[in-house]
C-alpha positions as CSV (number, residue, x, y, z in Angstrom):
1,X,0.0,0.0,0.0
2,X,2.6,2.2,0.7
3,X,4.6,1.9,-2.3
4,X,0.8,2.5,-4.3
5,X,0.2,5.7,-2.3
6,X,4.2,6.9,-3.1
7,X,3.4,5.9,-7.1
8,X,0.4,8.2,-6.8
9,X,1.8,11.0,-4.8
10,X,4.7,11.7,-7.4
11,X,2.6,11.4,-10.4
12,X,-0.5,13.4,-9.7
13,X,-0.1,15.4,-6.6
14,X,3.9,15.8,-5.7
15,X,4.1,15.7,-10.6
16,X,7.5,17.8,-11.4
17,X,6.2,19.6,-14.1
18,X,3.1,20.8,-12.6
19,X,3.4,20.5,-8.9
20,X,7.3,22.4,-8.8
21,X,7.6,23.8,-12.0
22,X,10.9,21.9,-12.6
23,X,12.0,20.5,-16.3
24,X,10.2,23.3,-18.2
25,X,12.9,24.0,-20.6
26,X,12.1,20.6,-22.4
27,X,8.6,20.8,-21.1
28,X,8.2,23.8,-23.4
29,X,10.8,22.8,-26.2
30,X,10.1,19.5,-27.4
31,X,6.4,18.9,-26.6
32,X,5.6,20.0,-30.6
33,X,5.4,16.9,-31.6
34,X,4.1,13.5,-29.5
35,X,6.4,10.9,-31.1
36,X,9.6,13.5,-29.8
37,X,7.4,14.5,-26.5
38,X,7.0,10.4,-26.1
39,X,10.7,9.5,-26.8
40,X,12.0,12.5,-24.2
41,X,9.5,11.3,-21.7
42,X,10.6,7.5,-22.0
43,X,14.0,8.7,-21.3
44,X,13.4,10.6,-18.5
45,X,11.6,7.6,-16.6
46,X,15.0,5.5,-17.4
47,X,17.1,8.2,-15.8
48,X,14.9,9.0,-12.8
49,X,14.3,5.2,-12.4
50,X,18.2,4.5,-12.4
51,X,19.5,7.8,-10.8
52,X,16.8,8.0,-7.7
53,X,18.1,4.0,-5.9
54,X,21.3,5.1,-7.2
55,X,21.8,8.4,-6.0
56,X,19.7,6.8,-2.4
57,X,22.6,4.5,-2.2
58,X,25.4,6.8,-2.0
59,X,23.1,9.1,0.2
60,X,22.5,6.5,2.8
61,X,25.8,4.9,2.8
62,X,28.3,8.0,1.9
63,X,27.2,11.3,2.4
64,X,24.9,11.4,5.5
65,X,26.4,12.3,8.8
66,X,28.3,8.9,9.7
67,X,27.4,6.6,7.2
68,X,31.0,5.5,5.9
69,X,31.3,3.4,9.4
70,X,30.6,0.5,7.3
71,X,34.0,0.7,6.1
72,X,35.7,1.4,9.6
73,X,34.4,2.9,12.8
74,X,37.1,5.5,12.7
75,X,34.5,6.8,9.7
76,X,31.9,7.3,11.4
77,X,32.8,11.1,12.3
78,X,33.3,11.9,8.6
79,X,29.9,14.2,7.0
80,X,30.5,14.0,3.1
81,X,27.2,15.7,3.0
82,X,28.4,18.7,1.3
83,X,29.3,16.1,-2.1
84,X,25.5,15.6,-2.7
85,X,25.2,17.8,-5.8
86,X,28.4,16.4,-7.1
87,X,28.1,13.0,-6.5
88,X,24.4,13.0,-7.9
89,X,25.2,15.1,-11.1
90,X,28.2,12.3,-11.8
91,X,25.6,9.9,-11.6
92,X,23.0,11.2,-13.6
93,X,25.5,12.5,-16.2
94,X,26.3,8.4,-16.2
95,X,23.1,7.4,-17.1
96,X,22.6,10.1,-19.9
97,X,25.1,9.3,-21.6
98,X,24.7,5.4,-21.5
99,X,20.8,7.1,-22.9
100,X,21.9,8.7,-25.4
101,X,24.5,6.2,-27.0
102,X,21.3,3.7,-27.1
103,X,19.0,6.6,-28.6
104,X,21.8,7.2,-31.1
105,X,22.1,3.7,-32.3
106,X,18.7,2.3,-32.4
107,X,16.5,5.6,-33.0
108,X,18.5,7.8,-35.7
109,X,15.6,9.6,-36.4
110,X,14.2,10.4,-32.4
111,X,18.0,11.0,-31.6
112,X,18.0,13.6,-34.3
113,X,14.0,15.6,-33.2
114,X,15.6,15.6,-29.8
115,X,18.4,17.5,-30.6
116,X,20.3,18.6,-27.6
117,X,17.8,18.3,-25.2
118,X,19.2,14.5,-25.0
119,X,22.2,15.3,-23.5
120,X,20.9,18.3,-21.6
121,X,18.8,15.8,-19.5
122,X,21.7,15.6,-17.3
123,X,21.3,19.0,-16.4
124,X,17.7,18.7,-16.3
125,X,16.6,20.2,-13.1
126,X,13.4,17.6,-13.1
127,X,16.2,15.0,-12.9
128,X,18.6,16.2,-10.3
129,X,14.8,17.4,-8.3
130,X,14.0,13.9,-8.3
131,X,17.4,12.5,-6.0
132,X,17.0,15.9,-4.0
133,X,13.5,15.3,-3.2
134,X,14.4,11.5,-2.2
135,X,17.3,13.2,0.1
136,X,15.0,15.5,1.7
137,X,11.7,13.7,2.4
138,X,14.1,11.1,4.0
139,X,12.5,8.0,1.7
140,X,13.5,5.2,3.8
141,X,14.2,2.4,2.3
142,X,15.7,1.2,-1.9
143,X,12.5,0.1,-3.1
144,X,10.5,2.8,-2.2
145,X,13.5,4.9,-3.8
146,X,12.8,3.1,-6.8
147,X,8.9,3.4,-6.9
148,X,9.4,7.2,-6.8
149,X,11.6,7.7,-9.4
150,X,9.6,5.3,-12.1
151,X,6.7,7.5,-10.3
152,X,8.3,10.7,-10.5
153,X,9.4,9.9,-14.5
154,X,6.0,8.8,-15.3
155,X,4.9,12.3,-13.7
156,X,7.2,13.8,-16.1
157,X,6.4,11.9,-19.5
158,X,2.3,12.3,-18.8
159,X,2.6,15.9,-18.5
160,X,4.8,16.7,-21.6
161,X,3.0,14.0,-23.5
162,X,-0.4,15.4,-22.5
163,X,0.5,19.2,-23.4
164,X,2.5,18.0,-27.2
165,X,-1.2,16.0,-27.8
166,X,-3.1,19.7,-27.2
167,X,-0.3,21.6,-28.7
168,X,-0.7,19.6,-32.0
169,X,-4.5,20.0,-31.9
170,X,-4.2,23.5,-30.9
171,X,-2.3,24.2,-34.2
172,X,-5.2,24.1,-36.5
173,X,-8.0,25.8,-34.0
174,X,-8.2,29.5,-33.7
175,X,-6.0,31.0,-31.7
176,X,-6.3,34.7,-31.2
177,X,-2.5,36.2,-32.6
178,X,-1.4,37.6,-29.2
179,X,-2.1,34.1,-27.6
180,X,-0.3,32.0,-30.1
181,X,3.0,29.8,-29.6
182,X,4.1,29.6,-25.8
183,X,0.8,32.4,-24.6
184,X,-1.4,29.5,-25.1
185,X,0.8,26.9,-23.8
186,X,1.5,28.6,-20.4
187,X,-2.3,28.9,-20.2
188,X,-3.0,25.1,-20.9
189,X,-0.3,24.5,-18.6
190,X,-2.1,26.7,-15.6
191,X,-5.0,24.7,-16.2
192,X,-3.9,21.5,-16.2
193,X,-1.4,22.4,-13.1
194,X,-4.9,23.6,-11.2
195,X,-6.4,20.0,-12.3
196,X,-4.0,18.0,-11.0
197,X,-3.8,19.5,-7.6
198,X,-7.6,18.2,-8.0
199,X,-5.9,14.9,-6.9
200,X,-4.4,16.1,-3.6
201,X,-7.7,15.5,-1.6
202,X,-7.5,11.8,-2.5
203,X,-4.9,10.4,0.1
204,X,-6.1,12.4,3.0
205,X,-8.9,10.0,4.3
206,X,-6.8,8.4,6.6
207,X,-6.5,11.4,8.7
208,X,-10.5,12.1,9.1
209,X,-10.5,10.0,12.2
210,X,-8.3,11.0,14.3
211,X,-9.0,14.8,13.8
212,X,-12.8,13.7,14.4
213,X,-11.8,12.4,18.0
214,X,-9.3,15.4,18.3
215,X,-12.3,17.3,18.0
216,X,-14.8,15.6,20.2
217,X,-12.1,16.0,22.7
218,X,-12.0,19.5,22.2
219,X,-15.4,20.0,21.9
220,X,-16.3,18.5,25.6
221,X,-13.5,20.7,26.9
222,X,-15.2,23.6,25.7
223,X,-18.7,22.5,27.0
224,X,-17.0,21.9,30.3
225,X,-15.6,25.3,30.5
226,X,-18.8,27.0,29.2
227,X,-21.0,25.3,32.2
228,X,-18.1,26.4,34.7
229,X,-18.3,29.7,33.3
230,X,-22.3,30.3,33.2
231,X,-22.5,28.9,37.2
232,X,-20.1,31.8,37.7
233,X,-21.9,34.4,36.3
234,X,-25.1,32.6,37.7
235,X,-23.2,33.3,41.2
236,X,-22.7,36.9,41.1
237,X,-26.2,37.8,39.3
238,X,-27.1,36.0,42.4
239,X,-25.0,38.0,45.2
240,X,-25.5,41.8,43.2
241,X,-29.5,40.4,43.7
């Protein structure tokens, strides 16, 4: 269930593109077109799904405060911390390159509509977003690692798949002129950003019990103190009579 709930969380409600606003360079750039918008997103899901357990391996057992005491415990004192952009940039920088030498030899043709905003995944701030997000929400174990990167990527390829399938339809409706080209594409992406925070209300049903008995608690508190009170005032209506 848990590993559901995290799938669902970084596609619809935690999704980089329209959640964070991260990756919108190629969210703008290459979403003309579905077959390129396709091919970018099926890259990015490979990088985020390789990079995140990755790049949650050398968090956990490198650069947190005292993790190297797996080698010796005269490690233990050591903080590599301050690598994490470093270390996680090498990584992705790994995996795009691995990406684009398969791209390049078995789709000559996406390789080429991609241009060089194959090799810029690795600076891709969706990418690098994806390991800093695992490093700060303190994900806890490899597999749920996993599960939100191949969540997080899907995120990424549904939202600049969606906007190249209206951007293509788009191209033959009727535009006003001022609106035309990226005008219109921020405003479909506004809208579709306010949609899917639609789906943050969905995960939260969990929590309706115990604020109902937080608030029955409260609620004979108050009653309490409101009979203490009127048996005060009843007391000194009754001594000024």
């Amino acid at each position: 269930m848990e590993h559901i709930e995290l799938l669902f969380k970084s596609i619809f409600i935690d999704n980089m593109v329209f959640a964070t606003f991260l990756g919108m360079c190629s969210y703008l750039a290459v979403s003309k077109k579905v077959t390129t918008a396709n091919g970018l997103g099926a890259a990015v899901i490979f990088v985020l799904t390789i990079t995140v357990p990755l790049n949650w391996l050398l968090d956990t057992y490198v650069l947190q405060d005292g993790a190297m005491k797996w080698l010796h415990p005269s490690f233990e004192e050591y903080n590599l911390s301050f690598l994490s952009f470093i270390l996680f940039i090498a990584t992705i920088a790994t995996m795009v390159q691995l990406v684009e030498v398969v791209v390049e030899k078995f789709s000559p043709a996406l390789y080429n509509s991609l241009g060089i905003f194959l090799p810029l995944i690795a600076v891709n701030c969706a990418i690098l977003g994806g390991s800093l997000f695992m490093q700060s929400r303190e994900i806890p174990s490899i597999d749920l690692a996993f599960t939100y990167g191949i969540g997080s990527g899907i995120g990424f390829w549904l939202a600049i798949l969606t906007i190249a399938a209206i951007r293509e339809k788009i191209r033959y409706s009727n535009v006003p002129p001022p609106l035309r080209g990226l005008g219109i594409t921020f405003i479909i992406t506004g809208l579709m950003a306010i949609g899917f925070m639609s789906f943050g209300g969905m995960l939260t049903g969990g929590d309706e019990a115990p604020k109902a008995a937080v608030k029955e608690i409260v609620l004979e508190s108050d009653i309490d103190q409101l009979v203490e009170d009127d048996q005060v005032i009843l007391d000194i209506n009754k001594e000024i009579e």
